[in-house]
Structures are given as structure tokens and as C-alpha cells.
C-alpha beads as a LAMMPS data file, in Angstrom:
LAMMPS data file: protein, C-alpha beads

222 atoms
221 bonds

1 atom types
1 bond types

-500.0 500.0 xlo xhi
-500.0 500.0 ylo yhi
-500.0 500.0 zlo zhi

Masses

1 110.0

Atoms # bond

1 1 1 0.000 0.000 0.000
2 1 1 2.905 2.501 -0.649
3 1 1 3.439 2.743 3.589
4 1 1 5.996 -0.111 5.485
5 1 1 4.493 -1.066 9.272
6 1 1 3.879 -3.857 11.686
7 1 1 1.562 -5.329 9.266
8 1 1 4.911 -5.833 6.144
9 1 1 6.349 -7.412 9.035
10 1 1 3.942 -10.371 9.849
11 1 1 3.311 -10.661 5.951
12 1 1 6.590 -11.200 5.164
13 1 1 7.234 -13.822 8.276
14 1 1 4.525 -16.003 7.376
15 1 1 5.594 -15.669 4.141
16 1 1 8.941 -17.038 5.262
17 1 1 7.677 -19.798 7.949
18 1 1 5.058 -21.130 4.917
19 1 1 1.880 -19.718 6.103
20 1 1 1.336 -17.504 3.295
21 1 1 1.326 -16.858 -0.701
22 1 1 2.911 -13.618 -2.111
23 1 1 2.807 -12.554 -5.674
24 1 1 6.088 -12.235 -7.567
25 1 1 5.723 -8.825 -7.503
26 1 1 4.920 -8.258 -4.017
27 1 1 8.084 -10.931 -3.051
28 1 1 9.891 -8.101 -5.360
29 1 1 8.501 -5.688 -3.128
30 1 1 9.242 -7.086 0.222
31 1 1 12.854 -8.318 -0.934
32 1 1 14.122 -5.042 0.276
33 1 1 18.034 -5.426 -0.512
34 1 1 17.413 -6.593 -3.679
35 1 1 19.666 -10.131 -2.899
36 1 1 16.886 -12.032 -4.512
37 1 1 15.815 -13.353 -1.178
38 1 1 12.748 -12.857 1.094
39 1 1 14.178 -13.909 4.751
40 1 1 14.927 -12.118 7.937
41 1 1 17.137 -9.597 6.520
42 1 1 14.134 -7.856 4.368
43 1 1 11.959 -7.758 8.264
44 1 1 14.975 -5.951 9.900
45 1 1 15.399 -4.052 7.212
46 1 1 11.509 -3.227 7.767
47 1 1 12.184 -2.772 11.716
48 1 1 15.133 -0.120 10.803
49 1 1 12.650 1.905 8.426
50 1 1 9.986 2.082 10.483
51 1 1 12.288 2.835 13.820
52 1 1 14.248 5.176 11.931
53 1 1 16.507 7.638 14.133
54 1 1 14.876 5.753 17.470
55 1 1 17.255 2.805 16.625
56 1 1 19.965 1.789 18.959
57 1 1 22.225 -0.453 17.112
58 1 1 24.434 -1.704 19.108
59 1 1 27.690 -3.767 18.533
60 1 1 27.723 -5.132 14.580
61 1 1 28.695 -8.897 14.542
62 1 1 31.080 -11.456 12.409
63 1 1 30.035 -14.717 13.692
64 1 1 27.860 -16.420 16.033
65 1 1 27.128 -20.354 17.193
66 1 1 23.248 -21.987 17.478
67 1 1 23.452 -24.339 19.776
68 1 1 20.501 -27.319 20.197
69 1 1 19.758 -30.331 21.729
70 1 1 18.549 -31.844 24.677
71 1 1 15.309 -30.037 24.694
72 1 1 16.601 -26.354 23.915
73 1 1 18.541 -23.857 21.624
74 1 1 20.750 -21.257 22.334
75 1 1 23.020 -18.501 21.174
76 1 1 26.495 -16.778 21.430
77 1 1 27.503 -13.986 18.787
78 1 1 30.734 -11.150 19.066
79 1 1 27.562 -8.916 18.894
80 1 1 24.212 -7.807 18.870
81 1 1 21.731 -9.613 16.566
82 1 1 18.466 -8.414 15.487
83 1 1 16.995 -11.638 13.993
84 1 1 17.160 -14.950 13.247
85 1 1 16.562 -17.516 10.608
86 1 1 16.286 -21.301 10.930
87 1 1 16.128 -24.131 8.544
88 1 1 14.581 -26.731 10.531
89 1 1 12.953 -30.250 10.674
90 1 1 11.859 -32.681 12.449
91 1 1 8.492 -33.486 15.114
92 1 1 9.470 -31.131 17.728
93 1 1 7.147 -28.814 19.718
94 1 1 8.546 -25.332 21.174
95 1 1 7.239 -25.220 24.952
96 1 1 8.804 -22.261 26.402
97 1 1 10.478 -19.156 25.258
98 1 1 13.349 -17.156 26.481
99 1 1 13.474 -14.339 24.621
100 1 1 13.607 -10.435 25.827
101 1 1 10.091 -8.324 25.810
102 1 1 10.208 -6.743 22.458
103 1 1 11.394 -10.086 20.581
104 1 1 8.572 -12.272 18.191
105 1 1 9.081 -15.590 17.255
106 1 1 7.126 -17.611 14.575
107 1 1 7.796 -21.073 13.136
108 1 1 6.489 -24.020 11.134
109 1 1 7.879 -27.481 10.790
110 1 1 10.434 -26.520 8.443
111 1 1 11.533 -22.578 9.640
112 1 1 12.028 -21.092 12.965
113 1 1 12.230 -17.090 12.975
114 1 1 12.876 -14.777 15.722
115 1 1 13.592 -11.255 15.663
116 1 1 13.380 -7.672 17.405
117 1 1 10.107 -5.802 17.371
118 1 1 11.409 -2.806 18.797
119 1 1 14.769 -2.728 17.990
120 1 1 16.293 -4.007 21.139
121 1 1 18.807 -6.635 20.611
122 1 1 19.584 -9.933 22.008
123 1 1 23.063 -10.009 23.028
124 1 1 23.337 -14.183 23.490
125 1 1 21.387 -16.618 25.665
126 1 1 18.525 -19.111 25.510
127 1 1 15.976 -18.757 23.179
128 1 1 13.755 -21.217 23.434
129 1 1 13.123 -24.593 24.705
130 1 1 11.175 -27.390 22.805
131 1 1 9.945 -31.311 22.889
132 1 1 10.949 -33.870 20.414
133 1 1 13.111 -33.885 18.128
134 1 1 14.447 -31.165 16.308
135 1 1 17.365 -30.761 13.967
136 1 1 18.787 -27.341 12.589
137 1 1 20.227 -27.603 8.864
138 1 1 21.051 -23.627 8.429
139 1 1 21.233 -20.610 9.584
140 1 1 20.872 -16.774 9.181
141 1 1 21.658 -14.683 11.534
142 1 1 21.176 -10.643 10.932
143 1 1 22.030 -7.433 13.358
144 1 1 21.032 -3.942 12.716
145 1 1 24.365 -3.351 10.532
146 1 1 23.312 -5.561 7.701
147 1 1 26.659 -7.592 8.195
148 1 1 27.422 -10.913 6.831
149 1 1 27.571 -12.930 9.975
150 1 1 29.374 -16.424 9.966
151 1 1 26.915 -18.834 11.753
152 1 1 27.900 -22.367 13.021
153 1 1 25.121 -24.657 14.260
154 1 1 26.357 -27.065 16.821
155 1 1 24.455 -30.258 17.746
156 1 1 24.689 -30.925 21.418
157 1 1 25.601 -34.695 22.603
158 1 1 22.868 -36.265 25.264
159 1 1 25.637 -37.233 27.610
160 1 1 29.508 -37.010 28.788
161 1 1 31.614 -39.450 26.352
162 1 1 34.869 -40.244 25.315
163 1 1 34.954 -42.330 22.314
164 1 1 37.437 -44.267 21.112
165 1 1 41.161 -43.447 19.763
166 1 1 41.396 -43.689 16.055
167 1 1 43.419 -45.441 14.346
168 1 1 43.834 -47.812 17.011
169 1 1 46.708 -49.266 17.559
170 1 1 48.467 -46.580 15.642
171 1 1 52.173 -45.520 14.943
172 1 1 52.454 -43.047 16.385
173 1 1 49.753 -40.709 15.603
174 1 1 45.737 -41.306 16.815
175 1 1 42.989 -39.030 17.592
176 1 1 41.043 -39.075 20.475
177 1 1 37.338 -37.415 20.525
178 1 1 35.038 -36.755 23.293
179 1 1 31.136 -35.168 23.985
180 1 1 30.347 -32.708 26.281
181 1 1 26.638 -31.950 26.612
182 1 1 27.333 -28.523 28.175
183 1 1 30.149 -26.412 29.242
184 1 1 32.304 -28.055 31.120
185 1 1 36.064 -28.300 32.831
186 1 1 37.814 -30.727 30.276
187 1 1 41.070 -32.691 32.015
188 1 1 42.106 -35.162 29.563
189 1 1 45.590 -36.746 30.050
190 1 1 47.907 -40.073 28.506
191 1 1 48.955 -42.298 30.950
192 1 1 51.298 -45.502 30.230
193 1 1 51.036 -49.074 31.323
194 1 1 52.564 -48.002 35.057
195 1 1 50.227 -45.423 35.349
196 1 1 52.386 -42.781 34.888
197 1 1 51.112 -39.396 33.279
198 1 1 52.980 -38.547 30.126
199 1 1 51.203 -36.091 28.514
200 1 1 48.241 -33.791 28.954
201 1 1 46.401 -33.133 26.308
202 1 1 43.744 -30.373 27.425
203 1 1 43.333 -28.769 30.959
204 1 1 40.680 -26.110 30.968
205 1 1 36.574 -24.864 30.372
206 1 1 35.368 -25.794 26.850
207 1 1 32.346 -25.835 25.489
208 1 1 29.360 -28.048 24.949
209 1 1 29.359 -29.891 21.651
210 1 1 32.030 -32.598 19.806
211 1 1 35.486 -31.938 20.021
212 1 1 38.349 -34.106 18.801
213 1 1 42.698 -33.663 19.571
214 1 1 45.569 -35.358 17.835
215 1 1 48.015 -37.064 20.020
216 1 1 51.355 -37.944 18.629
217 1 1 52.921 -40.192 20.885
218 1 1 56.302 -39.582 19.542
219 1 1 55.840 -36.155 21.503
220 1 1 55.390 -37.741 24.407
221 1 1 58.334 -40.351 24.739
222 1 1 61.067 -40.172 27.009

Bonds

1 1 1 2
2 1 2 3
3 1 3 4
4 1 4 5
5 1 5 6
6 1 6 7
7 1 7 8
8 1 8 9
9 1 9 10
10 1 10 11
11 1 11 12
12 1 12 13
13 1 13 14
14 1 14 15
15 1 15 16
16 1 16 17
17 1 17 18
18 1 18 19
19 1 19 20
20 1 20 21
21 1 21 22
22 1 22 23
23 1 23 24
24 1 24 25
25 1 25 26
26 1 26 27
27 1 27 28
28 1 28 29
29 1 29 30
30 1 30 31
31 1 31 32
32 1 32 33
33 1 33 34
34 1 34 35
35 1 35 36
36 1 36 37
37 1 37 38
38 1 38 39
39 1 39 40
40 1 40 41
41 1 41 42
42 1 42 43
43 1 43 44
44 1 44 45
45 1 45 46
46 1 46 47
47 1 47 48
48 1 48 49
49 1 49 50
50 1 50 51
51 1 51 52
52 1 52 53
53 1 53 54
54 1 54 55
55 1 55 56
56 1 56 57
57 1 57 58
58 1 58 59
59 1 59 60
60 1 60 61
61 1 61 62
62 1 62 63
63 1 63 64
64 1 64 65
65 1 65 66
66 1 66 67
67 1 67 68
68 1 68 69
69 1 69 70
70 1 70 71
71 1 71 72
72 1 72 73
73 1 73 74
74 1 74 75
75 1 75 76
76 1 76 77
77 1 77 78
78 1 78 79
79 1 79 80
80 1 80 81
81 1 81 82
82 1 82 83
83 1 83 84
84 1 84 85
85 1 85 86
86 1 86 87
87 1 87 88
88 1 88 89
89 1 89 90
90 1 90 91
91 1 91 92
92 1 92 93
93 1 93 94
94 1 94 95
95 1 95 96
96 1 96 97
97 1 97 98
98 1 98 99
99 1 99 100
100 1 100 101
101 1 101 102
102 1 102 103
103 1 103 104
104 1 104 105
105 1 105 106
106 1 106 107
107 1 107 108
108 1 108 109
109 1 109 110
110 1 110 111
111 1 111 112
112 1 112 113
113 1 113 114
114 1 114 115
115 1 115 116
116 1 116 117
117 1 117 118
118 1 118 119
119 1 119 120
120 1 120 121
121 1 121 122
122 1 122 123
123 1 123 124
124 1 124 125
125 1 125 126
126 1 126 127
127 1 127 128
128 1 128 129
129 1 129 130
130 1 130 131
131 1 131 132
132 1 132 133
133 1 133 134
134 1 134 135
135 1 135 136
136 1 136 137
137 1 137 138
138 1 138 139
139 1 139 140
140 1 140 141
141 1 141 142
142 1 142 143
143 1 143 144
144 1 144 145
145 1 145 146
146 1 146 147
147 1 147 148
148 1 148 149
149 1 149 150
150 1 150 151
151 1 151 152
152 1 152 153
153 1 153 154
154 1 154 155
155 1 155 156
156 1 156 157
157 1 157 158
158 1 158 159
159 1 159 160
160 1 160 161
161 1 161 162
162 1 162 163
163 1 163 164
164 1 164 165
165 1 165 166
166 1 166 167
167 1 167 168
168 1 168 169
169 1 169 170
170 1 170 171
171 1 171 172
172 1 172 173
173 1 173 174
174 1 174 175
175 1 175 176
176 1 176 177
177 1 177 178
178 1 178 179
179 1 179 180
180 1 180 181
181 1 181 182
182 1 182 183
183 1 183 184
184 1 184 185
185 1 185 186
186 1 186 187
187 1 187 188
188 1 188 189
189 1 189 190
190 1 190 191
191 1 191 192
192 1 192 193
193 1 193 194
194 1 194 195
195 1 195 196
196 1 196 197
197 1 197 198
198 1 198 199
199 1 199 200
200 1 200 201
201 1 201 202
202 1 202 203
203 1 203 204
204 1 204 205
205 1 205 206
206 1 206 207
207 1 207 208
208 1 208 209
209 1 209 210
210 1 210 211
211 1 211 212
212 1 212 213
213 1 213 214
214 1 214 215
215 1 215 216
216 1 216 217
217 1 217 218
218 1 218 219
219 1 219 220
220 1 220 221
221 1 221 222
């Protein structure tokens, strides 16, 4: 209708999620950077328009990690984000959400969107927790700077493990991998047949996810 408010916004998002038919020419319309694209970016770039000078922006960002698993999915970034795009599937219900007042979220079986109503931002945390099973294939992440941000999506493990060494037996170089299911102090160490410690691999917080270390024994022989 010539004027961008609230009601672009939920247009375009259950245009996104699969609720909803546009026209080519009004997905030509609402693919507001021109990147040939309908997705989170155009709604922020909605959000910014209609805020105008009110915005606060906050820090721009380069990368961020989605966490899931376990029955929720969380966030870290170097900086602020305004939304956030999900390629998702899987029978999973979302039970309870986490994010800030000001923040919407909308999703269908196959995308998961959440972003800033009022131009706060979300500077890392939970965002929601769900039932099921739910697996995340992409992800776009936006903040108020239109930045490309890098996003990594990290399946958590159910429980503690530490798998087996691979190649095993080797000569002389194996790799050892291990699961944490959440942020955790990680003490992992190579002891011989006397039970003597000869090496020590890692010593310190890491966090939750699939993580893997080369050991070359050669280093370790005396």
C-alpha cells in the first residue's frame, strides 16, 4: 500500500515460515536489498525503516554459534543480533520461550524465525526450549548493521563421552574425541602401562558440543 508497518512485518514472516502466498511482484517488493531473497534480513530491514533515528544499534557482529539439543537452543555472537533464521525439521514442539520483551518468534515445521520488534537486541542466551526432536540444517543470523555474519550450528551430545582413539593401535599418531553436553572443565591426560602421566592433552573450560585432539605419541616419549 505505498506505507511499510507492523503489518509488512507479519506478511513477510509467514511468508517465510510457509503460512502464506505472495505474488512475484509483491516478493519483489518485500525483498528489500534486492539479494533475490525474502528472509529475515528484508523484516529488519523493515524494523530499521519504520524505527528510523529511534534505533539503537548496538555492537555489529562477524560470527555467532546456534546451539541445540537436549530439549533447547541457544546462542552466542561477538555482537548484537536483530533476527534470526532457521532451517529446521523434524516433530518437535517449542514449549517455552526465552526471549527479551520486544522479541517475536514464529515457526512451522520446516523454519524457525525470531527477531526484534522494537529494535532491542539480544546479546546471546537461551531462546527457546522445545519437545521432540528437532534438527537445525542452516542458519541466518542478521544485526542492525546488515553484516554478513558467519553462523555455526552445533548439535549438542545427550551425555559425557569419550569415544574411542582412532586409528587404534596406531604408529604413532591417533585421535582421540570426546562429547560434552554442556560447558564443562575438560582434564584429559595419557597415561602408560605403570600409570604414569605422560602427557596432557587439554586442561581447561570448553564448550558443549564434539570436540576431537591429535596425540602424537612420539611427543610424548622419554
Amino acid at each position: 500500500d505505498g506505507f511499510l508497518n507492523v503489518i509488512d512485518i507479519q506478511f513477510i514472516a509467514l511468508f517465510i515460515i510457509g503460512y502464506l502466498e505472495l505474488s512475484e511482484h509483491q516478493q519483489s517488493i518485500a525483498d528489500l536489498n534486492n539479494d533475490e531473497i525474502v528472509n529475515i534480513y528484508d523484516i529488519i530491514l523493515i524494523i530499521e525503516a519504520i524505527l528510523g533515528g529511534e534505533l539503537s544499534r548496538g555492537q555489529s557482529a562477524e560470527s555467532a554459534t546456534i546451539y541445540y539439543g537436549n530439549g533447547n537452543v541457544r546462542y552466542e555472537s561477538d555482537g548484537e543480533v536483530a533476527g534470526i533464521e532457521m532451517a529446521v525439521s523434524g516433530d518437535f514442539i517449542i514449549t517455552n520461550s526465552h526471549l527479551p520483551t520486544g522479541w517475536e518468534i514464529s515457526h512451522s515445521k520446516t523454519v524457525i524465525i525470531l527477531y526484534s520488534m522494537d529494535g532491542s537486541s539480544f546479546a546471546g542466551s537461551t531462546l527457546f526450549e522445545y519437545e521432540g526432536e528437532l534438527n537445525i540444517h542452516n542458519s541466518v543470523i542478521a544485526d542492525w548493521y546488515e553484516s554478513t555474519i558467519m553462523v555455526n550450528n552445533i548439535v549438542l551430545p545427550k551425555e559425557f563421552a569419550l569415544l574411542p582413539a582412532y586409528p587404534n593401535p596406531f604408529n604413532p599418531v591417533t585421535t582421540l574425541s570426546f562429547a560434552l553436553p554442556l560447558e564443562a572443565e575438560v582434564s584429559l591426560s595419557i597415561y602408560n602401562l605403570q600409570g604414569r602421566e605422560v602427557s596432557t592433552l587439554i586442561s581447561g573450560n570448553m564448550d558443549a558440543g564434539y570436540h576431537s585432539i591429535v596425540w602424537d605419541a612420539n611427543s610424548s616419549a622419554s
